[in-house]
N, C-alpha and C positions, 0 to 999 in steps of 0.2 A: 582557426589557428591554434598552433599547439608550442609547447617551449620545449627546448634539447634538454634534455636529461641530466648531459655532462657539462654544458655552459650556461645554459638558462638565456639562449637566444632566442627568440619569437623567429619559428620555422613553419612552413606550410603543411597542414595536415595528411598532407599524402608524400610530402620528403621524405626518402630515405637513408637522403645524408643530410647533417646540419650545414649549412654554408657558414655558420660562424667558426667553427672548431675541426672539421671534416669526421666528425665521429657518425656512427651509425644511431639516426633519429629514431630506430626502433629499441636499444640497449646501450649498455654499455656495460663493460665488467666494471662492478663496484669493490671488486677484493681489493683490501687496503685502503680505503676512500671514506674521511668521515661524513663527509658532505655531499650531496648531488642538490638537484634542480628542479621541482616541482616541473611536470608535466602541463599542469592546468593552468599557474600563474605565474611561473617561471622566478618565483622564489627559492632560494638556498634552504636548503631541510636536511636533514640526519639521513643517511645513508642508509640506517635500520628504521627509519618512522614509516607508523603504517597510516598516519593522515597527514595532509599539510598543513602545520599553523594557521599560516596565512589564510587559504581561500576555503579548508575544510572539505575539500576533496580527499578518497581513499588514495593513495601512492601503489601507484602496481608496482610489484617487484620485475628486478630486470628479469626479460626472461632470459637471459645469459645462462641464468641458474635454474636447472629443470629437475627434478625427480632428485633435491638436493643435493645437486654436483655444480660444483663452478665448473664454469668453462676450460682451465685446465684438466678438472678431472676428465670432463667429457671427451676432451684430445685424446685424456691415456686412455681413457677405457676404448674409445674405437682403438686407437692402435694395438690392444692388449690383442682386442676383438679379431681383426684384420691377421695379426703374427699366430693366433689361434686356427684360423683359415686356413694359413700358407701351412703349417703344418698338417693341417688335417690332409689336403689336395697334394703333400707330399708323400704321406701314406698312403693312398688310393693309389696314385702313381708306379708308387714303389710294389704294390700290390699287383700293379694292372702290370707292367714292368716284368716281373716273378712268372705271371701267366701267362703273358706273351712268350716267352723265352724256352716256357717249358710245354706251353700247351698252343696257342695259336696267336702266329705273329702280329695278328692285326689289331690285338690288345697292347702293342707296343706304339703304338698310335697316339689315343687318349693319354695314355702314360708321359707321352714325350710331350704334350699338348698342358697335362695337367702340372708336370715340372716346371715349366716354361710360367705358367700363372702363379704356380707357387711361390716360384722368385720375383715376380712383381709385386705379389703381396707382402713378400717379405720385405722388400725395399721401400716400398709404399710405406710398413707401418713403423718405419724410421723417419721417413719424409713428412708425414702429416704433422709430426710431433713438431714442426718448425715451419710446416707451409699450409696454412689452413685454407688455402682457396680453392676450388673446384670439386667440394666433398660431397654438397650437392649432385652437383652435375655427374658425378662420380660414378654413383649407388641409386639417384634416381633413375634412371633406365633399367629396362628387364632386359631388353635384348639379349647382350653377354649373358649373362645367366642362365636366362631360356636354352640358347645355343649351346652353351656346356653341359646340360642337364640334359638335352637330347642327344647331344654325340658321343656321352658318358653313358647312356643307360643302352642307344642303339650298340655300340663297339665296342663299347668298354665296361660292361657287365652294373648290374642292377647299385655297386657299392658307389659307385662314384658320384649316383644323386645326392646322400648323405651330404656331401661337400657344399650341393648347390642349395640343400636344404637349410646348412648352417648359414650361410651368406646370407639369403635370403630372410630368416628368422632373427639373425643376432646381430648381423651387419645392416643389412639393408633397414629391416624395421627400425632400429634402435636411429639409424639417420635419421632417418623421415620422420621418428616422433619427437627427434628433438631439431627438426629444421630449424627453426626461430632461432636456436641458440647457433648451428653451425653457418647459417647465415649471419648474424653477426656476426659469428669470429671472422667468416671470408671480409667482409666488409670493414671491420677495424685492422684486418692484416691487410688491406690491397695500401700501394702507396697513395698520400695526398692527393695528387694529382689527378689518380682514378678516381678518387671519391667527387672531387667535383665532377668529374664527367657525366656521372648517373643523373 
C-alpha cells in the first residue's frame, strides 16, 4: 500500500487514481502548495523536503516537473513546438504549391495535403493550451507521420521530409520523454467522474 501524494489517503499500489480526492496517484502539480503527503506514510511534509520527518523515507519529486519545467511550461513549450510545425509544413506547401503551378501539377497535391495539416496544427497548438487530454494518444503513433513523409518525398519532392523530420524529433520525442508528466496533466484534466472510472 502506498499514500496520495495530494491527500494522504491509504491507496492501492497499482491506483492510478486516488478514490479519496480523484487526483492522479502517480503526481500532482505542487506549484503554489506548501504542503503535500508523504508517499510511504502518508504524513503532511514540505512541498520542497527531500526526506520524510516522520518515517525517513527519500520523497520523489512529482514528476509533473521534468527537465525543470512545470507542467504549465511543458503545455507552452509543446504548443510553441506544434505552431513551429504548422509553419514549417506551411512553407513546404507553399513551396510545393510554386512548383506545381509552374513546373508539374502533381506537386499541387502534397501542397494541398500539407496546408490542410498545417491548419490543424495550428489549431491544435491553441487547443492543448486549455485541453490536455489525448497528447499521448496524439504523437504516439508513427503511422500519420510515416504516411506524410512518404507521399512528401514520393510527389512532393525530397523538402517536405524536413517537416516529418521536425515532428518526429521535436514533437514527438519531446512527448514520449516526458509521458509521465503529459499523462498526468490528461488525468488531473479529465472530469471527476472519469477519474473514478479508471
Amino acid at each position: 500500500m502506498k499514500y496520495c501524494y495530494n491527500c494522504g489517503k491509504e491507496i492501492d499500489d497499482s491506483a492510478d487514481v486516488c478514490i479519496g480526492c480523484g487526483c492522479s496517484a502517480r503526481n500532482i502539480n505542487t506549484a503554489n502548495r506548501s504542503t503535500v503527503f508523504c508517499t510511504h506514510c502518508g504524513k503532511e511534509i514540505s512541498a520542497n523536503a527531500a526526506v520524510c520527518v516522520n518515517c525517513g523515507c527519500a520523497v520523489s519529486p512529482a514528476p509533473a516537473v521534468q527537465n525543470g519545467m512545470s507542467s504549465n511550461e511543458l503545455v507552452s513549450e509543446l504548443s510553441k513546438r506544434v505552431k513551429i510545425n504548422a509553419i514549417i509544413w506551411f512553407c513546404i506547401a507553399g513551396l510545393q504549391i510554386i512548383a506545381g503551378i509552374y513546373y508539374n501539377w502533381i506537386l499541387l497535391i502534397p501542397g494541398a495535403l500539407n496546408i490542410i495539416g498545417a491548419c490543424m496544427d495550428l489549431k491544435y497548438s491553441k487547443e492543448v493550451l486549455t485541453n490536455q487530454t489525448g497528447i499521448i494518444k496524439k504523437y504516439e503513433p508513427l503511422v500519420a507521420p510515416v504516411i506524410t513523409a512518404i507521399y512528401n518525398l514520393v510527389i512532393g519532392g525530397v523538402i517536405g521530409v524536413a517537416g516529418s523530420i521536425y515532428y518526429l524529433v521535436a514533437i514527438r520525442q519531446f512527448v514520449l520523454n516526458n509521458r509521465q508528466a503529459f499523462e498526468s496533466l490528461e488525468m488531473d484534466s479529465r472530469p471527476v467522474f472519469d477519474k473514478t472510472n479508471l
